[in-house]
Backbone as a ProteinNet text record, in pm:
[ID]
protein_1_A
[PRIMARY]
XXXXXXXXXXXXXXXXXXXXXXXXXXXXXXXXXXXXXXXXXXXXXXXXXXXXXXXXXXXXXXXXXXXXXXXXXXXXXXXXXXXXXXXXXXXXXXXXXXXXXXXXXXXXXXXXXXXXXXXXXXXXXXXXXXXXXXXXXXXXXXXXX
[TERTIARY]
2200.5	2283.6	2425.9	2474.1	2596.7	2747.9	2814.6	2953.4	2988.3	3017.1	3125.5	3240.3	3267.1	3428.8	3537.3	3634.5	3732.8	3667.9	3526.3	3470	3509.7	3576	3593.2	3518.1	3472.5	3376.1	3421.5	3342.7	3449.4	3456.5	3531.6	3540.7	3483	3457.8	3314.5	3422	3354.4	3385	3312.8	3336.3	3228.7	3295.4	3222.1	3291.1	3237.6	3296.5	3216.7	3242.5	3099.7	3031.1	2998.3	3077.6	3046.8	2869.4	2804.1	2613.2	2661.7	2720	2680.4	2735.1	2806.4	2926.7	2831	2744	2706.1	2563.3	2514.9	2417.5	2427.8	2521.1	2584.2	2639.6	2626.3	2689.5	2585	2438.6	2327.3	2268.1	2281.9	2164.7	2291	2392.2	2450.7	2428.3	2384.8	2421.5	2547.4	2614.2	2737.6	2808.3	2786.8	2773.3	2958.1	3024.8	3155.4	3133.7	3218.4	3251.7	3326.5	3440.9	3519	3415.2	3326.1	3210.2	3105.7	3094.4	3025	3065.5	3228.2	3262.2	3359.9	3344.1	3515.6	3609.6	3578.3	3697.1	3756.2	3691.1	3696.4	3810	3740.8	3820.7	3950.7	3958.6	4107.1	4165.8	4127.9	4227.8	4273.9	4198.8	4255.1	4350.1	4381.4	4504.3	4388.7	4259	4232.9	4211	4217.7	4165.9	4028.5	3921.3	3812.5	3706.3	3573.8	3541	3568.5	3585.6	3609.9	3514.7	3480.1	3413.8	3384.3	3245.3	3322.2	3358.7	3456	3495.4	3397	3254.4	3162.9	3119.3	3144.2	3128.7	3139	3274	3307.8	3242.9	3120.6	3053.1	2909.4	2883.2	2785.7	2867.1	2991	3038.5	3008	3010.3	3006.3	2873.5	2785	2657.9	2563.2	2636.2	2610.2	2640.3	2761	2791.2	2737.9	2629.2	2528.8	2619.3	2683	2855	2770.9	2744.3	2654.9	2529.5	2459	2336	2382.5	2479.8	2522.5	2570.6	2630.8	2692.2	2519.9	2414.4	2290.2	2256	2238.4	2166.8	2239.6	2373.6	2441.1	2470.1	2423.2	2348.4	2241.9	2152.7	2052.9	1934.2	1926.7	1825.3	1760.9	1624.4	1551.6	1604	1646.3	1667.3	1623	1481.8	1447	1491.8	1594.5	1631.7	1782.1	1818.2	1968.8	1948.1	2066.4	2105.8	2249.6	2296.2	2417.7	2480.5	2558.4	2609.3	2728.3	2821	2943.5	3008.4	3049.1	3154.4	3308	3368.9	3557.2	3585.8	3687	3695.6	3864.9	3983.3	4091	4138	4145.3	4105.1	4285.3	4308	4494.3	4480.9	4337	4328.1	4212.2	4122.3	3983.6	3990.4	3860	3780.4	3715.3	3761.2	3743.7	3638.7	3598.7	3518.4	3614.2	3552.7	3667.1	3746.9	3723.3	3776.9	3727.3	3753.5	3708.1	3790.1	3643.7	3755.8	3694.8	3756	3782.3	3783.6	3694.6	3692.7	3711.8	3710.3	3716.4	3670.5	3552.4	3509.7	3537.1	3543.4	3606	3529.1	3489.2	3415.2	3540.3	3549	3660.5	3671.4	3527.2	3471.3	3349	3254.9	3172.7	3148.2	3061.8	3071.5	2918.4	2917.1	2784.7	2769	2696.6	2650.9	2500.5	2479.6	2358.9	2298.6	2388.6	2383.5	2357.2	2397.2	2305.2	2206.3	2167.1	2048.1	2075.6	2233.2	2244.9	2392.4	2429.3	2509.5	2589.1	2683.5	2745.6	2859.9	2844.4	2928.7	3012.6	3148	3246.9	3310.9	3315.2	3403	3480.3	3574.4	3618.3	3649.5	3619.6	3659.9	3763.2	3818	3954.6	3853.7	3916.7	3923.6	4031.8	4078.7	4142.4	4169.6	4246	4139.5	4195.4	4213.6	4219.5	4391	4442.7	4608.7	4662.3	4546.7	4568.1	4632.4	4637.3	4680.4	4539.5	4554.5	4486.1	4394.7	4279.4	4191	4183.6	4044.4	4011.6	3937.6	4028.1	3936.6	3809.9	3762.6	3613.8	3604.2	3567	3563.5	3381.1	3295.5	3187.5	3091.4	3024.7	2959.8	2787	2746.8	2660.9	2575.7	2458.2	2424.2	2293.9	2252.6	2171	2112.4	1947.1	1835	1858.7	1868.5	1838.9	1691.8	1638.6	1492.6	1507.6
2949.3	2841.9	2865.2	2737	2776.4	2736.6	2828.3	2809.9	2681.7	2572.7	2453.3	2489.2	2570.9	2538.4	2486.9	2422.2	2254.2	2219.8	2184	2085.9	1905.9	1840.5	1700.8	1602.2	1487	1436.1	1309.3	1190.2	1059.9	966.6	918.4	815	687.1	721.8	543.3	480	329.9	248.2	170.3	138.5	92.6	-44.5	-145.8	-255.8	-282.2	-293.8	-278.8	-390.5	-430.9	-540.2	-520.1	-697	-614.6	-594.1	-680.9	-636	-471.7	-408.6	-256.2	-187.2	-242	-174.9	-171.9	-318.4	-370.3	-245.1	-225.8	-140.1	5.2	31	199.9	184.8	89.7	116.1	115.7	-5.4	11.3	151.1	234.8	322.4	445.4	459.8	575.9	526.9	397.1	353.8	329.8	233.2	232.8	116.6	36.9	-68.8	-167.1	-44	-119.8	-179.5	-400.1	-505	-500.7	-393.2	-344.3	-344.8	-330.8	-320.4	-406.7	-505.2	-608	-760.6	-763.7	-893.5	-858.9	-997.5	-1014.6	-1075.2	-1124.4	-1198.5	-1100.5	-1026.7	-927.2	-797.4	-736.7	-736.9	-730.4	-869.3	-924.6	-913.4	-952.7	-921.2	-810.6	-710.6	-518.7	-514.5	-622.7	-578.2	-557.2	-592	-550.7	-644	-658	-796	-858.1	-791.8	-767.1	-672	-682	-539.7	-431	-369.2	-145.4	-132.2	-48	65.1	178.3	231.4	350.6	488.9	604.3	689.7	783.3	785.6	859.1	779.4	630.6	564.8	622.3	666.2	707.9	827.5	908.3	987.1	883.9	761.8	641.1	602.4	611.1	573.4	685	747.9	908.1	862.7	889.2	860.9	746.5	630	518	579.5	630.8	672.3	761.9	871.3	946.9	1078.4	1063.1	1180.4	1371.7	1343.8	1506.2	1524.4	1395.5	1444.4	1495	1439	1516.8	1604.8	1652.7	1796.9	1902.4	1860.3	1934.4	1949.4	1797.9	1828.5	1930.7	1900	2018.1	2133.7	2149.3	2310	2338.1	2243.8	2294	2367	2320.6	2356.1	2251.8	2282.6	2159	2098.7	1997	1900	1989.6	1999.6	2027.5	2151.9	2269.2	2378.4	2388.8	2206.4	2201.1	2147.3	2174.1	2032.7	2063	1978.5	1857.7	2018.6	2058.1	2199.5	2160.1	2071	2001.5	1919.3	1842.4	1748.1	1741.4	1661.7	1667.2	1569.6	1489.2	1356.9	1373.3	1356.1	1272.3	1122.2	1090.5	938.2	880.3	796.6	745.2	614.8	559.4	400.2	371.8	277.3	292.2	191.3	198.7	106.6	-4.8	-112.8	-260.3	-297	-385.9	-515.9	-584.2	-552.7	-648.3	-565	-423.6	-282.5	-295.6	-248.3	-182.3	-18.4	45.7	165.5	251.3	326	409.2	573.6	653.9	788	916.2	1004.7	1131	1217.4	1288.3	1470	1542.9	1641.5	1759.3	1880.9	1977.7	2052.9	2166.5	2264.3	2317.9	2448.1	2487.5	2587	2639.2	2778.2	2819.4	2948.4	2963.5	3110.1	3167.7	3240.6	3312.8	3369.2	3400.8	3436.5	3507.4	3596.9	3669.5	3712.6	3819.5	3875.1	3789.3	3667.1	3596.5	3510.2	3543.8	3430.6	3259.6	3242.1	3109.7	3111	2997.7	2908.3	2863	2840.1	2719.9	2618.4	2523.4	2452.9	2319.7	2356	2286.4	2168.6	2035.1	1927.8	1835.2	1815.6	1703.2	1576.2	1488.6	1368.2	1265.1	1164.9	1077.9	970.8	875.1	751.1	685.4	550.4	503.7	380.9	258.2	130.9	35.3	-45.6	-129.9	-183.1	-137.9	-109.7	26	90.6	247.2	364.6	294.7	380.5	427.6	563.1	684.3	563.5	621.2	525.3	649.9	773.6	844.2	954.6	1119.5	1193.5	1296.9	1294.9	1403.6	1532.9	1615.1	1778.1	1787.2	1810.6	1839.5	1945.3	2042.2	2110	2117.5	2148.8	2156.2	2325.1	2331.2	2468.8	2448.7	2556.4	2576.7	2726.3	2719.1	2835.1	2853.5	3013.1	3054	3125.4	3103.7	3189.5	3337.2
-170	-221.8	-171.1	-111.4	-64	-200.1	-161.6	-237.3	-202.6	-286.2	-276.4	-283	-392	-452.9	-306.1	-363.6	-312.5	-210.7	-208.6	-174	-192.1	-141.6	-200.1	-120.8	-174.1	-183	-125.5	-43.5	23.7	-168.1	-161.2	-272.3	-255.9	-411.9	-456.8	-549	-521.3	-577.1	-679.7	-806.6	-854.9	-959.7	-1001.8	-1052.7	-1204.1	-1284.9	-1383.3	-1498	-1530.7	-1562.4	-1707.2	-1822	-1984.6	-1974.8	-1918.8	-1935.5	-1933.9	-1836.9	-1837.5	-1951.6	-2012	-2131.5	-2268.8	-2240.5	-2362.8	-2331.7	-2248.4	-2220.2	-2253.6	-2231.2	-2265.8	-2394.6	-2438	-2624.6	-2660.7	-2648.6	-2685	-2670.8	-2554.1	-2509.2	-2650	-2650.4	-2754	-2884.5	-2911.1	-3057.8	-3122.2	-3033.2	-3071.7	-3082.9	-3278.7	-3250.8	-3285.3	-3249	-3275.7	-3162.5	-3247.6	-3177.8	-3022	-3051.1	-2925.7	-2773	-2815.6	-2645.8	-2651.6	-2697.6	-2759.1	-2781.3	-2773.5	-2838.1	-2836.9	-2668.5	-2608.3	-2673.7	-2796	-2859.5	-2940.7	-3020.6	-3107.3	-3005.2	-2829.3	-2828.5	-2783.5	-2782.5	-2706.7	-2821.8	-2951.5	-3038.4	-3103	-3036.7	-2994.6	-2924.8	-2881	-2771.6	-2559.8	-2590.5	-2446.2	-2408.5	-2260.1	-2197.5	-2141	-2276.1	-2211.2	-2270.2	-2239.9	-2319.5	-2308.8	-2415.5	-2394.3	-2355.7	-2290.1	-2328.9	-2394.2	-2420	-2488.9	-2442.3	-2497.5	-2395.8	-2304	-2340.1	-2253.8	-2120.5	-2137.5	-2035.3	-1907.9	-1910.6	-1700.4	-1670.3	-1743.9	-1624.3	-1632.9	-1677.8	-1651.9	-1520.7	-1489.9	-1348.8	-1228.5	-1294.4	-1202.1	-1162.7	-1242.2	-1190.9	-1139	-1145.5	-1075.4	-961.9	-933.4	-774.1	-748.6	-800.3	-765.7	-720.4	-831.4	-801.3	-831.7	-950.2	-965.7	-879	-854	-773.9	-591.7	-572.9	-431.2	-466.9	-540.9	-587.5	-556.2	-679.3	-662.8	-508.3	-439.7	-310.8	-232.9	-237.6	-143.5	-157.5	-301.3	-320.3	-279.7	-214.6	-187.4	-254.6	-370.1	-493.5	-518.5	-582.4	-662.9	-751.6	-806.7	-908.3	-1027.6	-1053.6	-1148.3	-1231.6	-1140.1	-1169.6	-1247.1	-1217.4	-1305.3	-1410.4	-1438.1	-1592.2	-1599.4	-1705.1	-1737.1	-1843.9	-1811.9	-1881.4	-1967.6	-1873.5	-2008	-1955.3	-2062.7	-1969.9	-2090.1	-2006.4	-2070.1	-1979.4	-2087.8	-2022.2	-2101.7	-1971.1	-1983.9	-1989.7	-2096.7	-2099.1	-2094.2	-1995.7	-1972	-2017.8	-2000.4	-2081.3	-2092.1	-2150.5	-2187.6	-2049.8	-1979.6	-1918.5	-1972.6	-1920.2	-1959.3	-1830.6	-1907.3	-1820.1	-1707.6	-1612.3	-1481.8	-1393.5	-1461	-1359.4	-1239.1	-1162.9	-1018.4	-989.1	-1039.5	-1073.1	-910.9	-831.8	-758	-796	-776.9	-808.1	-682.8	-723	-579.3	-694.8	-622.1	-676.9	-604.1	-678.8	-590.7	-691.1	-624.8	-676	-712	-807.3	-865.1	-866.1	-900.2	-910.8	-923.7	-884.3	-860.7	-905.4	-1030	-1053.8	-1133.4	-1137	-1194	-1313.3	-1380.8	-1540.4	-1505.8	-1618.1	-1660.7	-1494.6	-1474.2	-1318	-1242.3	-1234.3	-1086.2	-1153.5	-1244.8	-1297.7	-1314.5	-1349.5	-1403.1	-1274.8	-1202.5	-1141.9	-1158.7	-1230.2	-1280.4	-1176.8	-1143.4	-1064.3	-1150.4	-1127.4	-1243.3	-1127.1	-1144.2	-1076.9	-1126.5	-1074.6	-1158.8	-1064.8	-1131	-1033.3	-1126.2	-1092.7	-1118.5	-1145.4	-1205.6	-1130.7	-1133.6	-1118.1	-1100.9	-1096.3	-1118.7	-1159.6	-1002.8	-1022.3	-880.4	-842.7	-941.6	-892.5	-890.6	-844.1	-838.5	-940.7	-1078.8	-1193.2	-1266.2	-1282	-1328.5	-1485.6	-1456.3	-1634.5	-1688.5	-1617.7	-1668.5	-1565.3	-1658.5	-1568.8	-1655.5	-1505.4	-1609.3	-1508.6	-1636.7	-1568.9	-1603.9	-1527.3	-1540.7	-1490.6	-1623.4	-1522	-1522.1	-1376.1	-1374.8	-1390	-1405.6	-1471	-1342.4	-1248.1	-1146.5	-1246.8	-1229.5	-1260.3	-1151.3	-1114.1	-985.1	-996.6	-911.2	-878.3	-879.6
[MASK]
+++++++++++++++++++++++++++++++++++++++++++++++++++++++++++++++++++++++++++++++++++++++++++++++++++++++++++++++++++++++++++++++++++++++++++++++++

């Protein structure tokens, strides 16, 4: 398995649609109006639906942001998983974004002699007048054989 660390990644773009908002509140159970009901909330002050704050690694992974992280470790899929995430949130993501991201891999380090992997990234995004929405620090956890 090769070392990433400051590995950075080309940047995705992704546009985001209330069906998907209203979808990711359904799939967490999350039935505040705010992601549900654009009138409700425009009269929050947004122009549009929220989202809610776990939303932007549902962006990460539309852009298939952690699974190139895995492939270019060069391991089976089946040997990772989702270890943590942390999210800097500068404004919630609305309906009508076109948000812009970059990963960058951060760090690379080992646990239980060599047995466990861990690969830490964080990526931005950014919305379509180039001011910061939200960032996420995520790590991934590799079984080594």
């Amino acid at each position: 398995m090769q070392n990433l660390a400051g590995k950075e990644y080309p940047p995705f773009t992704v546009a985001i649609e209330r069906r998907w908002i209203r979808t990711f509140a359904d799939a967490i159970g999350d039935d505040d109006p705010l992601h549900r009901d654009v009138r409700a909330a425009q009269a929050a002050g947004y122009p549009d639906l929220a989202a809610p704050p776990t939303f932007a690694f549902a962006v990460a992974m539309e852009a298939a942001q952690p699974l190139a992280v895995i492939d270019d470790l060069g391991v089976d899929r089946s040997r990772t998983m989702h270890g943590e995430q942390a999210f800097t949130i500068h404004r919630p993501i609305v309906a009508g974004d076109v948000l812009t991201g970059c990963q960058k891999v951060v760090d690379v380090y080992e646990r239980k002699g060599g047995a466990l992997t861990f690969v830490v990234t964080e990526t931005t995004l950014h919305d379509q007048r180039g001011a910061p929405v939200t960032d996420l620090r995520t790590t991934i956890v590799v079984r080594n054989a």
